[in-house]
N, C-alpha and C positions, 0 to 999 in steps of 0.2 A: 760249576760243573753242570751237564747236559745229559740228561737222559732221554734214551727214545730206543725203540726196537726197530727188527730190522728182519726180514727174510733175504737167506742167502742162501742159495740153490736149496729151495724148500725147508730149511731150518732156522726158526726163529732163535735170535741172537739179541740180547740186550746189549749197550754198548755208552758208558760212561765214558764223557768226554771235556776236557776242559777248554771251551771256545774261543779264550784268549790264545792259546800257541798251537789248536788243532789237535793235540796230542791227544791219542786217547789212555785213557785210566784205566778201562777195564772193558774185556769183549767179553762177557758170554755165553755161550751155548745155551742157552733158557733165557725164557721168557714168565716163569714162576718166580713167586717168593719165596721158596724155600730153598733153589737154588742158586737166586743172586743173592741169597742171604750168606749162605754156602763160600761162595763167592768174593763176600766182599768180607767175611771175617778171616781172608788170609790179607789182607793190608790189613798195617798197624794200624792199630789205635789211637795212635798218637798222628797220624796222615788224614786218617779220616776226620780227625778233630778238628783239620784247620781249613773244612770246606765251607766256607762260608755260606755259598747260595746253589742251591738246585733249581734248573727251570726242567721242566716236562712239560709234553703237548698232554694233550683232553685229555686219553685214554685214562680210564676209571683204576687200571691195572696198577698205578703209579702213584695211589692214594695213599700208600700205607706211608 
């Protein structure tokens, strides 16, 4: 899976993505930890368990 943000018409958007089929996993509206946290505990837990590998660019935002 891929994360990276995104400005679209002046609203920052996070947006999870799997790079093998393009598809994305999740948009959302924020650019916080609290609200892609928000976010990412409506998929199961049992989907989220089978993500092997995250890449992120630099941004320090993507440490946690």
């Amino acid at each position: 899976m891929c994360i990276d943000d995104k400005n679209l018409g002046g609203e920052g958007y996070t947006i999870i993505h799997n790079p093998k089929t393009g598809k994305i996993a999740l948009m959302a509206m924020t650019t916080k930890l609290e609200g892609l946290k928000k976010a990412l505990d409506k998929i199961p837990s049992e989907i989220r368990r089978n993500v092997k590998t995250i890449t992120k660019d630099m941004a320090v935002n993507y440490d946690w």
